[in-house]
C-alpha positions in Angstrom: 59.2 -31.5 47.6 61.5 -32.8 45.5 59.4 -36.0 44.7 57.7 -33.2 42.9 58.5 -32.7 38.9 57.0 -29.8 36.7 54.9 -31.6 34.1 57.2 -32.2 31.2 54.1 -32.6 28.5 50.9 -31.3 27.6 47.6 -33.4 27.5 48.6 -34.5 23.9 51.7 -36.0 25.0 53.7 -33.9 23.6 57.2 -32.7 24.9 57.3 -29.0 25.6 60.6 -27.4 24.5 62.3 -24.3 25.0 60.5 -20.9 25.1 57.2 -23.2 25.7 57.3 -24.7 21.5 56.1 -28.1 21.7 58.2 -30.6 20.1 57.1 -33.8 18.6 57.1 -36.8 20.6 56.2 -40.4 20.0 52.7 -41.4 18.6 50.5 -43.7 21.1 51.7 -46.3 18.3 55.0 -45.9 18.7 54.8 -46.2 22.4 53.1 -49.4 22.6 55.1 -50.7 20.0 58.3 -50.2 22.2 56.6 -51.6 25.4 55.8 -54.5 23.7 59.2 -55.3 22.6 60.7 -54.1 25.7 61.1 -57.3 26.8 63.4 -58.9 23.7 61.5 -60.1 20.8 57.5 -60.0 20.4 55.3 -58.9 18.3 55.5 -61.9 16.4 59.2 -61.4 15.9 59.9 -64.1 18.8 58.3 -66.9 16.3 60.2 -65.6 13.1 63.0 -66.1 15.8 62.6 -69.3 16.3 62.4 -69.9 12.5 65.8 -68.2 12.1 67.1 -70.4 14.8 65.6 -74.0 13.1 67.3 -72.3 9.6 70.4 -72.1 11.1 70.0 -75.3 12.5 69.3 -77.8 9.4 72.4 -75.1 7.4 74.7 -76.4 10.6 73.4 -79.7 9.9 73.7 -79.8 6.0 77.5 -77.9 6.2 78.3 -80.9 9.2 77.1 -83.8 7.1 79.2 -82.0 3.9 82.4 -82.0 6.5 82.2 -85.5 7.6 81.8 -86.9 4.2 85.1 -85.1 3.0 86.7 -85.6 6.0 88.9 -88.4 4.4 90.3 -86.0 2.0 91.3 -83.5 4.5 95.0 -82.7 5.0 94.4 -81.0 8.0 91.4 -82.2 9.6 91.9 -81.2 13.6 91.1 -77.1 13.4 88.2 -77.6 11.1 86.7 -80.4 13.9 87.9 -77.9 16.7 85.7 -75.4 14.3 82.3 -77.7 14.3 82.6 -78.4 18.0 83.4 -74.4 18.7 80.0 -73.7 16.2 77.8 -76.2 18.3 78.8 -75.7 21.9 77.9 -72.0 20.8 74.7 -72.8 19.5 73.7 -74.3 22.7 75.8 -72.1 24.6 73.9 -68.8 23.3 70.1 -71.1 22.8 69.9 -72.0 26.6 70.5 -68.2 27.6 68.4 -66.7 25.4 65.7 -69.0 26.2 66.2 -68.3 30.2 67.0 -64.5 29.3 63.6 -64.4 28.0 64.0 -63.9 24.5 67.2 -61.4 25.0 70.6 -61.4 23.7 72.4 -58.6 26.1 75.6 -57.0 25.0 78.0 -59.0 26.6 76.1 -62.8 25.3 76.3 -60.7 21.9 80.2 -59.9 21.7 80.7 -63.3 23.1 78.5 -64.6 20.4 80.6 -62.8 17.4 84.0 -63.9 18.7 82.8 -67.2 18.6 82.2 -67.2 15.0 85.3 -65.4 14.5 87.1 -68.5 15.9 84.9 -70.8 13.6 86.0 -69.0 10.6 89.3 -68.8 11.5 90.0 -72.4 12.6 88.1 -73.6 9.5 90.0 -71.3 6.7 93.1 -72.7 8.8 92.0 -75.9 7.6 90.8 -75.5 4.5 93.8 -72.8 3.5 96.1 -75.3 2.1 93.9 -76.3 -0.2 93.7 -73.2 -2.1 89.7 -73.3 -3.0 87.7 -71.6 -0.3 84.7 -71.8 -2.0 84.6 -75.4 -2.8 86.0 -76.5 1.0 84.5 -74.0 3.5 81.8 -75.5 5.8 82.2 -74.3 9.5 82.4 -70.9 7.9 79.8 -71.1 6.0 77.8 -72.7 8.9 79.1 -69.5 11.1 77.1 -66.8 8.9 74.0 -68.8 9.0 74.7 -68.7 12.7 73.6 -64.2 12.9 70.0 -65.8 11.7 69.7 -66.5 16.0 70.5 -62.3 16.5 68.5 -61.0 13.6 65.2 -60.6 15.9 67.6 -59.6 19.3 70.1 -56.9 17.9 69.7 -53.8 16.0 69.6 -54.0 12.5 72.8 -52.0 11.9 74.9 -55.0 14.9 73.3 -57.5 12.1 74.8 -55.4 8.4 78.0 -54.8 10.3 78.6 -58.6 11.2 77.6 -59.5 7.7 79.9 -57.1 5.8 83.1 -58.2 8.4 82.3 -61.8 7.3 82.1 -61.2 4.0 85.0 -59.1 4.2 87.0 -61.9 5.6 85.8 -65.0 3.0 86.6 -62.1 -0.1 90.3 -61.6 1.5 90.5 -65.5 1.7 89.7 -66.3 -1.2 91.8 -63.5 -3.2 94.9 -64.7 -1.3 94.6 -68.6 -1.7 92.4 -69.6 -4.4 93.7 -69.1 -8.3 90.4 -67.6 -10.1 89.4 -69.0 -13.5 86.8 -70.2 -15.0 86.5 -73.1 -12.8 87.0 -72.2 -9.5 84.9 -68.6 -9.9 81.7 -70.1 -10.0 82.2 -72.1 -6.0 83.2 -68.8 -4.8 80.4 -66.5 -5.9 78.2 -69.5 -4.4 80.3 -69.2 -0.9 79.9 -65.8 -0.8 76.4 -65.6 -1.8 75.5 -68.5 0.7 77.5 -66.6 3.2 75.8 -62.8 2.4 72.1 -63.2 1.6 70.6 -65.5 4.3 71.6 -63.2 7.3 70.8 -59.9 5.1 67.0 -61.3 4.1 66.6 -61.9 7.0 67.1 -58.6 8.6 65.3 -57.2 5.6 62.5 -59.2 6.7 62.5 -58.2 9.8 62.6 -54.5 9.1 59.9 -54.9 7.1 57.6 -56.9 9.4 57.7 -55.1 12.3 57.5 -51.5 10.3 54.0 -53.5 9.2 53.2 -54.3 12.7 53.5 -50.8 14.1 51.5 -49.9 10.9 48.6 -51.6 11.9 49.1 -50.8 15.1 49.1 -47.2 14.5 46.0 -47.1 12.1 43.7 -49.7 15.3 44.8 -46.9 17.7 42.9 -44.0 15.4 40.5 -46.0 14.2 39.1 -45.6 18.1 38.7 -41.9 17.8 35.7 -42.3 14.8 33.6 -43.3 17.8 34.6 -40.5 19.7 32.3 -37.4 21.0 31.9 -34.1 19.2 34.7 -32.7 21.3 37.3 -35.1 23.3 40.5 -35.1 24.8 43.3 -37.0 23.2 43.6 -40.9 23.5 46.8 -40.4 26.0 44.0 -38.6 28.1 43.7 -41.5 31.0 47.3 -41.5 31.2 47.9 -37.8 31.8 45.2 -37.6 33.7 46.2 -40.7 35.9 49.6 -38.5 36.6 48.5 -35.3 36.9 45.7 -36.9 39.5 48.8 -38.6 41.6 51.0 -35.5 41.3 47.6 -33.5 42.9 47.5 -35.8 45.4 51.0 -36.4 46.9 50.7 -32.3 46.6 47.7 -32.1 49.1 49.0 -34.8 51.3 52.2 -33.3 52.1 49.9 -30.0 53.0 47.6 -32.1 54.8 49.8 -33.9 57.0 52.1 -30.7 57.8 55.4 -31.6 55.6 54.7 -28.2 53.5 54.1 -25.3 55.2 51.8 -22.8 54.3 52.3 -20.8 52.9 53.8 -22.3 50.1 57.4 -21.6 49.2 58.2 -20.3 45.6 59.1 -23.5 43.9 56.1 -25.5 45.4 53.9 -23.1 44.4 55.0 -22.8 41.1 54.4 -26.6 40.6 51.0 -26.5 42.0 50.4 -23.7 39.1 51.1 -25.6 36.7 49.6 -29.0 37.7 46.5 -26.5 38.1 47.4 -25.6 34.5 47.4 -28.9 33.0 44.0 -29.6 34.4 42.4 -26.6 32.7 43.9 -27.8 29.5 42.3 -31.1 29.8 38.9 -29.3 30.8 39.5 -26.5 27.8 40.6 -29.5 25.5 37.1 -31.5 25.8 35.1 -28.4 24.8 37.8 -27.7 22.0 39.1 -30.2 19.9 37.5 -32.9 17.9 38.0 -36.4 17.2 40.0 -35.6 13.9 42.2 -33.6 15.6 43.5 -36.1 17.5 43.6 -38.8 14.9 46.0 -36.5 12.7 48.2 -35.1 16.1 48.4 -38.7 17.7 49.0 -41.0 15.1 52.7 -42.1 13.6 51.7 -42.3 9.8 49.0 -39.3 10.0 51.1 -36.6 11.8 53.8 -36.8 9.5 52.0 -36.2 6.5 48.7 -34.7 7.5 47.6 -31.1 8.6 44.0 -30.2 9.1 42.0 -26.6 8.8 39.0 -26.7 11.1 38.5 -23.7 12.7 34.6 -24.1 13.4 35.2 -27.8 15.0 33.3 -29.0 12.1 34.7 -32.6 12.2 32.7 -33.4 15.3 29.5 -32.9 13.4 30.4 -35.9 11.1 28.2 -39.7 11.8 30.6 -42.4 12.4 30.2 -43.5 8.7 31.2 -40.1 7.6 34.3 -40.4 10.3 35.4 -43.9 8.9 35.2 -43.0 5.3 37.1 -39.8 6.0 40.0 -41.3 8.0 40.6 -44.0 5.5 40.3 -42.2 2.6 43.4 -39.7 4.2 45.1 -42.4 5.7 45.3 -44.5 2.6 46.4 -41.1 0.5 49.1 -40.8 2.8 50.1 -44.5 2.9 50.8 -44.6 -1.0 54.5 -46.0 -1.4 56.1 -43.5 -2.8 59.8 -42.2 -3.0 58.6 -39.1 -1.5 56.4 -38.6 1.6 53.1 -37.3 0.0 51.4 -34.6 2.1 47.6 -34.2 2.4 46.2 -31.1 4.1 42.0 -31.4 4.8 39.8 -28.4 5.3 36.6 -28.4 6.6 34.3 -25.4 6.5 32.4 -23.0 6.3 29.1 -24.3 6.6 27.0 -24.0 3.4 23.1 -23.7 3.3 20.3 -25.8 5.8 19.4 -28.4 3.2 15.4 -29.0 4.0 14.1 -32.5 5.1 11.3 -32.5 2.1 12.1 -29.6 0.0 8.0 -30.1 -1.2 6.9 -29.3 2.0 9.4 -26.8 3.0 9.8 -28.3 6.5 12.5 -26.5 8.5 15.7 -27.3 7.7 17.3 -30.3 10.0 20.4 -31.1 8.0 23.6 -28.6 6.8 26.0 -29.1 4.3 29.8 -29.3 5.7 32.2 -28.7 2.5 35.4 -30.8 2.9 38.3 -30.1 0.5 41.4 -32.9 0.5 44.6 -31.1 -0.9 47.4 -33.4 -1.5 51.1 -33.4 -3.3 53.2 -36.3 -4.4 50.3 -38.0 -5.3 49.4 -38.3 -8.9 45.5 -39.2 -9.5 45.9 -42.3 -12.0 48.1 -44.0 -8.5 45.1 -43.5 -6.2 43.9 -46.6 -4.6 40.5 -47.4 -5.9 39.8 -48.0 -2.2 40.3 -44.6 -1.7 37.4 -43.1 -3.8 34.9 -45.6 -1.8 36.1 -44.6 1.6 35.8 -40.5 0.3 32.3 -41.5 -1.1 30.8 -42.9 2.4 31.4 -39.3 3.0 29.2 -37.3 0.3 29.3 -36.6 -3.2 32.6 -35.4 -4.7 34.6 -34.6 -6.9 38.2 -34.5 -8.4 40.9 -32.2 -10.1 44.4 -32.1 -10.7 45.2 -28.3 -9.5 48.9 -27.2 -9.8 50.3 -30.8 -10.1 48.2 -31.2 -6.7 45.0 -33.3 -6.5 42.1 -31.6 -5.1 39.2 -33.7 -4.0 36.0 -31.6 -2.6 33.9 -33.2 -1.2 29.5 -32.2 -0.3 29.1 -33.5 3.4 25.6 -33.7 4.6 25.2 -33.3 8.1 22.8 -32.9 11.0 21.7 -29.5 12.1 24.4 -28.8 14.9 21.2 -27.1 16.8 19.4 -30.5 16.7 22.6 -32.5 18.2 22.9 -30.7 20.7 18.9 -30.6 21.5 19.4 -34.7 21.0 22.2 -34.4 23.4 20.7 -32.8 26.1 17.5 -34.9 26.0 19.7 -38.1 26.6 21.5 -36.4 29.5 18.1 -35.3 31.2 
């Protein structure tokens, strides 16, 4: 039985610790996000890839057609040549494996990669050192930093700030130890360095920022699919514990079945039967339990960090799919605000306030209740609230807003169906 494993998460997908504590795992965001770019660059990141890589061509261009036009002048001319045909056997070098790799640079291609712009630099300061002005004579060099514009979508960001700074590092030595700085050489060195520092470093910035925006999006399409959800529902990583805890059942019967186990079962078998029998209760106990809100805030990347929720009475499921959409974008775009500090939002829903009557004229029985919601936030000052925000709260109900303890405070008057005439509406559409 050792094909066997205790499940190693709950139905919410997350990790259970010591003493039975859960501890956080990944968001469903977060774990498409890292299949996606399991395979090298995607996302998009693949194509800013290939715009690195036609950057880094026209800069090896542009720093080539520089060389050969002072290439006269040289005193030295054979290392810096040795340099440029180093830089573009490289180029072609590390281009053909990446494309064959399939959009990978793996560790050894990588370190292979950096001592080969550590022999361009070298070769071409050899060249250039008698001359005592780096800034005004460096072109392989220069060529070699534009060269970490190919990695920037391949490595990790700190490989890319570490390569930089080493480069840098080498051109500032250079320069201190060769050229004379006055008024009129200072200016060409700043340029070197800057031409040497900044394209690699916005690009990684750019990067950073892209795919933070990707998994962003990513995150917020992934709750978005709960608004359509039932009153009560399992999580959206149901199908996929379910799918496991279905095989694990399975493979368990089987091996009963077909007379590999014994009956009856030994100690450690049983126990694992107990607790796939376990998990499945969850899942059953979980539909009857928890609402779509619940598993908006618990499963999402950008929600669970900042967002806790008070709905004892399961209120939330009660909401209409307007109500649902106006509620999750109104917290998630509370919680997105770019801030220093994390802002924090905590919702409560409940308790239920009076039956509001259909015609209050009439006094027909009452078919619709009010749901109070109150929205407690910190870090968030009210003059920096989105305007968006205050639409999305108002597709809601009718509320209103407060500064409280250097908090804001927005309650909000939901009007909802009679829970009794759901579930009336319910069962009609099952019969």
């Amino acid at each position: 039985m050792s094909g066997y494993a205790r499940p190693d998460e709950n139905t919410l997908g997350v990790i259970i610790g010591k003493r039975g504590r859960p501890k956080p795992t990944s968001s469903p965001a977060a774990r498409a996000l890292r299949q996606a770019s399991a395979g090298g660059a995607s996302l998009g990141t693949g194509f800013l890839g290939i715009g690195a890589g036609i950057v880094a061509g026209i800069a090896a261009i542009a720093g080539l057609t520089m060389y050969l036009s002072g290439l006269a002048f040289s005193v030295n001319p054979l290392p810096s040549s040795f340099a440029w045909l180093l830089y573009c056997i490289m180029l072609i070098v590390v281009g053909v494996t990446i494309a064959i790799a399939g959009e990978r640079m793996p560790h050894w291609l990588f370190a292979l990669f950096l001592a080969a712009l550590a022999g361009v630099i070298a070769l071409d300061f050899i060249a250039i050192w008698p001359l005592h002005n780096i800034g005004a004579n460096a072109t392989a060099s220069v060529a070699a930093s534009f060269g970490l514009l190919i990695a920037v979508t391949l490595r990790r960001t700190s490989e890319i700030i570490v390569a930089v700074a080493l480069i840098a590092a080498a051109f500032v030595i250079a320069i201190v130890m060769t050229t004379p700085l006055t008024p009129d050489t200072l200016p060409a060195q700043l340029v070197v360095l800057s031409a040497v520092v900044l394209p690699p470093l916005f690009a990684t910035w750019l990067i950073v920022h892209f795919r933070r925006i990707v998994q962003l999006e990513l995150d917020r399409v992934l709750v978005q699919s709960t608004v359509s959800a039932p009153r009560f529902a399992v999580g959206m990583l149901a199908s996929e514990e379910l799918a496991r805890l279905d095989l694990a059942a399975e493979e368990l019967f089987d091996s009963v079945a077909s007379g590999r186990t014994k009956l009856p079962l030994d100690p450690k078998t049983a126990s694992i039967a107990a607790s796939l029998a376990t998990e499945l209760r969850l899942h059953l106990i979980e539909g009857r339990r928890e609402t779509w809100l619940y598993h908006a805030v618990t499963e999402s990347e950008q929600l669970g960090k900042s967002v806790t929720l008070s709905d004892s009475g399961s209120l939330a499921g009660l909401l209409d799919s307007q109500q649902r959409d106006g509620l999750l974008s109104g917290v998630w775009l509370l919680v997105s605000d770019k801030q220093k500090d994390r802002p924090t939002v905590h919702v409560t829903l409940g308790p239920v306030g009076q039956s509001l009557p259909d015609d209050e004229q009439s006094g027909s029985p009452s078919s619709l209740v009010s749901v109070p919601i109150v929205i407690t936030s910190t870090g968030i000052s009210r003059n920096r609230v989105d305007p968006a925000t205050w639409g999305a709260i108002a597709r809601v109900g009718t509320f209103t807003n407060a500064t409280e303890n250097s908090s804001l405070r927005v309650e909000i008057d939901c009007v909802v169906a009679n829970p009794a005439d759901q579930y009336h509406a319910e069962q009609t559409v099952h019969r």
